[in-house]
C-alpha positions in Angstrom: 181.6 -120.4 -43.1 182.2 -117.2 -41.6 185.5 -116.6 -40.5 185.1 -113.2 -38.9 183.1 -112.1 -36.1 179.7 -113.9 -35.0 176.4 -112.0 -37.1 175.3 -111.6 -33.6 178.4 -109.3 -32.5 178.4 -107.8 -36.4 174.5 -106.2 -35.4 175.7 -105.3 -31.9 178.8 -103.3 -33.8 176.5 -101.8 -35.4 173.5 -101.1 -33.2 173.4 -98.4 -30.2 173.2 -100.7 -26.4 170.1 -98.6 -25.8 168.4 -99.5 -29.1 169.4 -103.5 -28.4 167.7 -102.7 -25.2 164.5 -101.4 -26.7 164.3 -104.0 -28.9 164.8 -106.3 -25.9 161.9 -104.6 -23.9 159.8 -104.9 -26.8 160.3 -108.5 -27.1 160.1 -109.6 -23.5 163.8 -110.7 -24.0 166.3 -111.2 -21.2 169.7 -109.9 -22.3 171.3 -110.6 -18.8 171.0 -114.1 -19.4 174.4 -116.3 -20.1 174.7 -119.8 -20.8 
């Protein structure tokens, strides 16, 4: 079990907002949903 940070917050260390974004875009994904 990983005891550090979530993968999810690991790749969003790593990649740009605006990138996340695009990839959002090109998926049809909604990034301003919370749960």
């Amino acid at each position: 079990m990983n005891t550090g940070k979530l993968v999810f917050a690991q790749v969003m260390d790593f990649l740009p907002l605006h990138e996340f974004r695009k990839c959002v875009k090109r998926y049809q994904g909604n990034y301003k949903v919370k749960d």
